[in-house]
Residue, then its C-alpha position, 0 to 999 in steps of 0.5 A: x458523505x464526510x466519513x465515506x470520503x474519509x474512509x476511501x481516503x484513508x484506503x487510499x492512502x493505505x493502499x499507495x503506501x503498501x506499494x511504496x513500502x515495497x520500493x524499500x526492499x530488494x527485488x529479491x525480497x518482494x519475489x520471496x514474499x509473492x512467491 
């Protein structure tokens, strides 16, 4: 039970920073990357 919690912690974790991430570059920028 521990490493499931710590494994969908962790993907969770991942996950919200790949969106913040994207609040650091331009509007302009993240169009070009999901064109």
């Amino acid at each position: 039970h521990a490493k499931r919690a710590a494994k969908s912690a962790i993907n969770l974790y991942n996950e919200i920073r790949l969106h913040l991430s994207l609040d650091y570059k331009t509007p302009n920028m993240v169009y070009k990357l999901s064109a």
